[in-house]
N, C-alpha and C positions, 0 to 999 in steps of 0.2 A: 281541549287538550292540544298542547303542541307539539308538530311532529319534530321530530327526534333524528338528523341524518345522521349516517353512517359518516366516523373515521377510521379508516385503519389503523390499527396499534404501530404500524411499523410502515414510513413510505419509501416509495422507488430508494431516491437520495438517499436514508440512513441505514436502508439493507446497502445499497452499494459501499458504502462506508465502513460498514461492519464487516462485509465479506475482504475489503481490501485490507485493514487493519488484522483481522483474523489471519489474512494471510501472510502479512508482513511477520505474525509470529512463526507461523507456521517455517517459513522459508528460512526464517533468521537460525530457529533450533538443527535446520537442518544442514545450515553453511559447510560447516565444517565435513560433510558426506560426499560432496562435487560441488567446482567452480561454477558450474549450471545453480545450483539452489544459490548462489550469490548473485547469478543473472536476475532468477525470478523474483528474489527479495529486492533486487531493484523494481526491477518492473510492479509489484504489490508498492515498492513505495511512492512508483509515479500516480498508480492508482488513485493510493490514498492524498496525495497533495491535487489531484483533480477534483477529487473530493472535498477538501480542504475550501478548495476554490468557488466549488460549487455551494458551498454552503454559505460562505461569503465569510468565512476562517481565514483570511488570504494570510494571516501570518503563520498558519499550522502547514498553508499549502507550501509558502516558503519554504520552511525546514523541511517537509518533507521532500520536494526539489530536491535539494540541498542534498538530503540522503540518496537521493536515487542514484545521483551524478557520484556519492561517494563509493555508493557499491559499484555502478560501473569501473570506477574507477578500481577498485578490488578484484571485479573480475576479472580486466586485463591483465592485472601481477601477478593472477594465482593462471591464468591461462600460460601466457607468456612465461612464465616459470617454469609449468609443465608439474604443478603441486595440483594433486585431489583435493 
């Protein structure tokens, strides 16, 4: 009989992945509440383009980049405004 190893259903990498993406929604529905939930939906997006990266997606981690720098980019106008 051959022994049989253990795989986890779900590794390090694709929980990190899931929790960053999960949180990209999470941050995104709540933008419009405070310029801070456009901070962290930046920040869930650099996550997930790290992720991206690591998974060797390098064109998902692009675009994801891409968005991170655009929500920074958002949170300054909506800070510098002085807009919730």
């Amino acid at each position: 009989m051959a022994r049989r190893s253990y795989n986890p259903p779900v590794d390090t990498l694709t929980a990190f992945g899931a929790v960053a993406v999960t949180a990209m929604l999470v941050f995104y529905a709540l933008e419009s509440r405070s310029p801070w939930f456009v901070l962290t939906f930046a920040g869930a997006c650099l996550a997930s383009s790290i992720y991206g990266f690591l998974q060797g997606a390098w064109p998902f981690g692009v675009v994801e980049l891409i968005w991170s720098a655009v929500s920074v980019r958002r949170w300054r106008l909506r800070v510098s405004a002085g807009r919730p």
